[in-house]
C-alpha positions as CSV (number, residue, x, y, z in Angstrom):
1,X,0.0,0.0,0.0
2,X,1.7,3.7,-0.9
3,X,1.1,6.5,1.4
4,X,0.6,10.2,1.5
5,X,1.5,12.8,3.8
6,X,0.4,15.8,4.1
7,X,3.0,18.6,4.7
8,X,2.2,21.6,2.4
9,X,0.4,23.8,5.4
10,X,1.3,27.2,6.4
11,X,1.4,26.7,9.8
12,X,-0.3,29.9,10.8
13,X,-1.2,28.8,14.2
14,X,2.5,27.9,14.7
15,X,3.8,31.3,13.8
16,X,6.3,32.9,14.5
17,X,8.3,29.6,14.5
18,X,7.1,28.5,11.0
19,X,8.2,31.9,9.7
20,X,10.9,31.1,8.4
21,X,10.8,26.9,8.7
22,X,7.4,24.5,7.6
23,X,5.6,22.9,10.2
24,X,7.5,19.3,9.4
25,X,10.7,20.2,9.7
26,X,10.0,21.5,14.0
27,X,11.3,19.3,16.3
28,X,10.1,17.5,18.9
29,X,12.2,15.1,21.1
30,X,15.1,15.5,19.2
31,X,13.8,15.0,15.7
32,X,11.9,17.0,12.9
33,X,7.6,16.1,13.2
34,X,7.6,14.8,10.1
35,X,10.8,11.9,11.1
36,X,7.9,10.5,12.9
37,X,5.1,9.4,10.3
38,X,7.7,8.7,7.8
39,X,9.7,6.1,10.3
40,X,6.2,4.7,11.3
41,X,5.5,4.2,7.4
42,X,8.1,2.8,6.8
43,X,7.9,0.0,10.0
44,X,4.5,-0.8,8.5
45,X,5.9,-1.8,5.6
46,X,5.2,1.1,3.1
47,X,8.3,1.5,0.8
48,X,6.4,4.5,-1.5
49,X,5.0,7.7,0.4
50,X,4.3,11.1,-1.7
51,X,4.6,13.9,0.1
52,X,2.8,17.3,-0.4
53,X,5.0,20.8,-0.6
54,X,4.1,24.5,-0.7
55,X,5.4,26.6,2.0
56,X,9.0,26.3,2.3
57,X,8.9,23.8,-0.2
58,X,12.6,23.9,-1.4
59,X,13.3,23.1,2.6
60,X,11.1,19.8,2.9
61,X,12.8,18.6,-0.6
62,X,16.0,19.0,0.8
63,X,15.9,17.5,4.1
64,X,13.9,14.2,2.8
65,X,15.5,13.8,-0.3
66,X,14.7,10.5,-1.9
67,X,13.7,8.9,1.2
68,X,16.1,6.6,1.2
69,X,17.3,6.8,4.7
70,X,14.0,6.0,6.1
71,X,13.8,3.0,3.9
72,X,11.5,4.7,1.3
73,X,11.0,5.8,-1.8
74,X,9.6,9.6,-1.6
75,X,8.0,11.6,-4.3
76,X,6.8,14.8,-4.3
77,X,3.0,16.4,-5.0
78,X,4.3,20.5,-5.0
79,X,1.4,22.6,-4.7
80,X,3.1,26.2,-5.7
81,X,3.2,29.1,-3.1
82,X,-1.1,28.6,-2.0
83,X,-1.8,25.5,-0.5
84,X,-4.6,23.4,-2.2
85,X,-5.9,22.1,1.2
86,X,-6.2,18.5,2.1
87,X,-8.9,17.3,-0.2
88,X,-7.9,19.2,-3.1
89,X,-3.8,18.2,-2.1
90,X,-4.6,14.7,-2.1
91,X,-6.8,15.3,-5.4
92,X,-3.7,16.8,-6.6
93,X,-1.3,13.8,-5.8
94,X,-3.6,10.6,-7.3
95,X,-1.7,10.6,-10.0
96,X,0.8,9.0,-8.2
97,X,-1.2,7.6,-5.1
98,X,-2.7,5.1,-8.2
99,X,-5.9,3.2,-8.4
100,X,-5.7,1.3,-5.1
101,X,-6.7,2.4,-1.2
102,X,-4.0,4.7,0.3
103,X,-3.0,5.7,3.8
104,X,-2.7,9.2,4.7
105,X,-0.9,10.7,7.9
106,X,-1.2,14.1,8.4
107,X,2.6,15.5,9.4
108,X,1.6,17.5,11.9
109,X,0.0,14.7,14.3
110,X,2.1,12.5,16.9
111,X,1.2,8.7,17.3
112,X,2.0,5.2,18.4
113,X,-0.2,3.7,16.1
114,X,1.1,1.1,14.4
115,X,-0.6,2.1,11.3
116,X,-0.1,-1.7,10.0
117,X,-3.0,-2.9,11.5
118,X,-5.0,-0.1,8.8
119,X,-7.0,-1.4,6.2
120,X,-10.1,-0.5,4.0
121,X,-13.0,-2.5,4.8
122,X,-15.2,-3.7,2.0
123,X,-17.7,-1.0,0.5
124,X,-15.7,2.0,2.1
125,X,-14.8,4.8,0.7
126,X,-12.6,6.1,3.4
127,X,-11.6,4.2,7.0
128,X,-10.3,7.0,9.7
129,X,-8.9,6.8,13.1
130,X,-10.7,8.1,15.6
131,X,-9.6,9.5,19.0
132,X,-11.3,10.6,21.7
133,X,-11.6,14.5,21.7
134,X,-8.7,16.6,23.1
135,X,-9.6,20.1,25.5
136,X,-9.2,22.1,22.1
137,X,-11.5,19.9,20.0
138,X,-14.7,18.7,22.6
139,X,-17.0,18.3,19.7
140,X,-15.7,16.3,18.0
141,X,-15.5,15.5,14.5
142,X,-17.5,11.3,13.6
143,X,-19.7,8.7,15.5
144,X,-18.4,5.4,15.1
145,X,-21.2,2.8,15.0
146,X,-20.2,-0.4,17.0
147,X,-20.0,-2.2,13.3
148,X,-17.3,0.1,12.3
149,X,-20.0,2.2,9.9
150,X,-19.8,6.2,11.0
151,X,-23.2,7.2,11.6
152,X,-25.6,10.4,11.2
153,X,-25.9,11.0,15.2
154,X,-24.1,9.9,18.1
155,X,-21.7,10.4,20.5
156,X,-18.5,12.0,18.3
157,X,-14.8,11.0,18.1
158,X,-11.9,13.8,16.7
159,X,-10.7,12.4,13.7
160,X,-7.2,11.9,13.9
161,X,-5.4,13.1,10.7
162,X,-4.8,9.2,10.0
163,X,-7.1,6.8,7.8
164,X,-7.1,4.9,4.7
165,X,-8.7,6.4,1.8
166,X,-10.4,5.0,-1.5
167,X,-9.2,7.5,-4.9
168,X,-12.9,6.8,-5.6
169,X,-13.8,9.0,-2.9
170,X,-12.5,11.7,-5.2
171,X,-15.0,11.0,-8.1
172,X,-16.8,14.0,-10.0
173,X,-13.8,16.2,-8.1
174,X,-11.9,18.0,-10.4
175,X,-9.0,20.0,-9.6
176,X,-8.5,23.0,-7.6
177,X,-8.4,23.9,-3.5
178,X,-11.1,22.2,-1.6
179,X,-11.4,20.8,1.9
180,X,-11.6,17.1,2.6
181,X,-14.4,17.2,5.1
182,X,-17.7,17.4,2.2
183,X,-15.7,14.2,0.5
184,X,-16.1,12.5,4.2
185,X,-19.6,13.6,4.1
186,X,-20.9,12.6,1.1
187,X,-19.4,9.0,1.7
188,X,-20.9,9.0,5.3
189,X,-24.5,10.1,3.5
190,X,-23.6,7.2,1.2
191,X,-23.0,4.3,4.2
192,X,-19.4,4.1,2.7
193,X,-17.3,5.4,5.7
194,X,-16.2,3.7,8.2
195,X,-14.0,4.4,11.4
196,X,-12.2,2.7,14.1
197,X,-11.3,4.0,18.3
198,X,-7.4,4.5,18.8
199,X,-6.7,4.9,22.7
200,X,-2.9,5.0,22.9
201,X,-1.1,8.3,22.5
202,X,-1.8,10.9,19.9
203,X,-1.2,14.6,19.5
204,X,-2.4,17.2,17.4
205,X,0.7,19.5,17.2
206,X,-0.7,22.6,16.0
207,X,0.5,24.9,18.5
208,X,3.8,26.3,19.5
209,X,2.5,25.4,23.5
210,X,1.5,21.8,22.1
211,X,4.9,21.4,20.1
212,X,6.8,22.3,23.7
213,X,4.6,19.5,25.8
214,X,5.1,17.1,23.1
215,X,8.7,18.3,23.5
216,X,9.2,17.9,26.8
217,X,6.9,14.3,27.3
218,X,9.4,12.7,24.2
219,X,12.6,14.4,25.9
220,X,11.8,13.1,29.4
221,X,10.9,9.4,28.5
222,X,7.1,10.5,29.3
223,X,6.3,9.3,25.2
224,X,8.4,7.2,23.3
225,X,8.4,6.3,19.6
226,X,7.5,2.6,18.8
227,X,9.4,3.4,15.5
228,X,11.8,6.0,16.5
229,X,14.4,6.5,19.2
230,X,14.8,9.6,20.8
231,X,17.3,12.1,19.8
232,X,19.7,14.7,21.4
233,X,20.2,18.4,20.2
234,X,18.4,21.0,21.8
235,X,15.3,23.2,20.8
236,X,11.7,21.7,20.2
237,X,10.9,24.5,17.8
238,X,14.2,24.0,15.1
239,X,14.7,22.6,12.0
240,X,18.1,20.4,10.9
């Protein structure tokens, strides 16, 4: 199975740290956010990931080059200075995602999911992980049925940035910037989405206060990795 992830964002709730360096390339216990999808990719067993550039695009090519030190082989969806957003960047990338069900990390989300045990169940358009909703998300984004279908009403889950997705969700799309979310919906309206509960760690690292307590919890031994050691240097907030 290839993989996609999604690195082209501005980072405007990070600024001023993403001034002058993306979002993927901040570190966190040692290592640039975006080591840590990558690594966990490639311990599933993914050997081709593309990877989505705008801001500070030159940057992110240069520090992942082929990909060949993580044991993949990385190609590159660049998106020109304005971001396309996440359903119209992945639009943008099929051509090389192919005709078969893809995963998709976003690189700006800390997990120890294994990410092997992801697949797309029959009929579904898209399959996302699900996690219960942090203090800066309480609504909550999908209600997981206890079949695995997501359903109209019920209790809601924060989706988590990772899932497995169907190029067929994209049909009738053309080109251009859109949002993933109405792609979600019209698959949920359809009975072709489906969902499962993560309960180990995960982080959305969208804030400079988040990147520090992510940070600090990888740095003193609080989080660890299942793919990835933890580094030295100092400073959560530079890139290599």
């Amino acid at each position: 199975m290839k993989a996609m992830v999604l690195a082209a964002g501005r980072g405007e709730r990070m600024r001023p740290l993403t001034d002058a360096t993306p979002k993927p390339l901040l570190r966190a216990g040692g290592h640039p956010l975006i080591d840590y999808p990558l690594h966990a990719l490639a311990a599933a067993g993914v050997r081709e990931v593309v990877v989505n550039l705008s801001w500070h695009a030159a940057m992110l090519r240069d520090y992942l080059g082929d990909g060949g030190r993580y044991g993949l082989s990385i190609r590159f969806s660049d998106e020109g200075p304005v971001p396309l957003e996440t359903g119209g960047g992945i639009r943008h990338a099929l051509a090389w995602l192919g005709e078969d069900p893809f995963l998709l990390v976003n690189g700006d989300v800390w997990t120890d999911h294994p990410l092997s045990s992801l697949a797309l169940p029959d009929g579904s358009l898209a399959h996302l992980v699900l996690v219960d909703n942090p203090p800066h998300h309480p609504q909550g984004d999908f209600s997981p049925g206890p079949d695995g279908r997501v359903r109209e009403a019920g209790a809601r889950l924060t989706y988590a940035g990772i899932g497995v997705l169907h190029p067929g969700l994209f049909a009738g799309r053309g080109p251009g910037r859109f949002p993933l979310k109405p792609l979600l919906d019209r698959a949920l309206s359809q009975g072709r989405l489906t969902a499962e509960h993560w309960r180990g760690h995960w982080m959305d690292v969208g804030t400079p206060a988040r990147l520090a307590e992510l940070d600090d919890a990888l740095r003193r031994g609080k989080l660890t990795h299942p793919a990835l050691a933890p580094a030295g240097g100092d400073g959560g907030s530079r890139a290599r």
